[in-house]
C-alpha positions as CSV (number, residue, x, y, z in Angstrom):
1,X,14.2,-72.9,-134.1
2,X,17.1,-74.9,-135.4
3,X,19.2,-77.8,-134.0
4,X,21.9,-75.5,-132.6
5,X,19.4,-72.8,-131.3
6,X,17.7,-75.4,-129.3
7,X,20.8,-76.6,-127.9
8,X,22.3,-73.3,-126.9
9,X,18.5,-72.2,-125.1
10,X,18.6,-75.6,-123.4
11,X,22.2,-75.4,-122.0
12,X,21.2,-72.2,-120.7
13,X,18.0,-73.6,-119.2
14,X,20.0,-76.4,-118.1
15,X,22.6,-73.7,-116.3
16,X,20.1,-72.2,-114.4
17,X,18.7,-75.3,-112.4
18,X,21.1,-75.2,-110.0
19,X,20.9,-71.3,-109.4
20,X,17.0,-72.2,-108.7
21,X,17.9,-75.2,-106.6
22,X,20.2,-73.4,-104.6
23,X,17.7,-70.6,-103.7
24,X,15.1,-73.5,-103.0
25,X,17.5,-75.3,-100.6
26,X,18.3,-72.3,-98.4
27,X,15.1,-71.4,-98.5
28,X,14.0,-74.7,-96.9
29,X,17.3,-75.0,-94.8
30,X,17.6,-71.1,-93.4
31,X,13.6,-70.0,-94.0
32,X,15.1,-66.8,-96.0
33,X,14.2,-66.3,-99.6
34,X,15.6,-63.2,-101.5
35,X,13.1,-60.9,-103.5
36,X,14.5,-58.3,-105.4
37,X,15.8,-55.7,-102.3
38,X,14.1,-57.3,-99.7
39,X,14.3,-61.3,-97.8
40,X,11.1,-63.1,-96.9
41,X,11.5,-65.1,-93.7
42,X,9.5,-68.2,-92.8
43,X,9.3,-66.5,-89.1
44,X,7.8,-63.0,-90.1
45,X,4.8,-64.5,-92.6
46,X,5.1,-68.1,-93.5
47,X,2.1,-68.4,-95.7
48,X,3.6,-65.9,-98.3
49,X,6.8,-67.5,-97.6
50,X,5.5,-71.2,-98.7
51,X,4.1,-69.9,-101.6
52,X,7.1,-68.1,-103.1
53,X,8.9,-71.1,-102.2
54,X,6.4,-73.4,-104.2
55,X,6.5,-70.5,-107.4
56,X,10.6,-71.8,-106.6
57,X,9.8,-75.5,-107.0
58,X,6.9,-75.0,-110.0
59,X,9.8,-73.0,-112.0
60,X,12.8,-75.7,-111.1
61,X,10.3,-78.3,-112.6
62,X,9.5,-76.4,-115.4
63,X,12.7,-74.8,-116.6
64,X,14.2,-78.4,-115.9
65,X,11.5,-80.1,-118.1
66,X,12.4,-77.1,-120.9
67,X,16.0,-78.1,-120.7
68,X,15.0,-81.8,-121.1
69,X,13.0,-81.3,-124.1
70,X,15.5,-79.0,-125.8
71,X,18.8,-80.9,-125.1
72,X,17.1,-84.2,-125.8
73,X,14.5,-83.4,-128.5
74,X,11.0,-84.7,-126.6
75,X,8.5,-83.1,-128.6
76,X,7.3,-85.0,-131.4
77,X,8.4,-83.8,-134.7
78,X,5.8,-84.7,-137.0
């Protein structure tokens, strides 16, 4: 990928962090998460619940650390 490329992917990365954080924080706050058709409550299985909420928080980290590296060129270019 190009300079430009990059950029463009890792603005759109960068977009979509708050989308994700959004969905983690009503999540936490109202123990509803959205999936597809269908909302998981804390209340009716909370062990399910917890671990969509943690696939949540395990693709904020990594969609944020793809932003990071694309907007701010981490990766070593040698």
């Amino acid at each position: 990928m190009n300079g430009s490329t990059d950029h463009f992917v890792g603005a759109v990365a960068l977009v979509l962090l708050p989308m994700i954080a959004l969905r983690i924080i009503r999540g936490v706050r109202d123990g509803r998460l959205p999936i597809y058709r269908t909302t998981l409550t804390r209340a009716d299985n909370a062990g399910k619940f917890n671990l969509v909420l943690a696939f949540h928080i395990a693709s904020f980290l990594v969609v944020g650390f793809i932003a990071a590296d694309l907007l701010f060129d981490l990766r070593d270019a040698s």
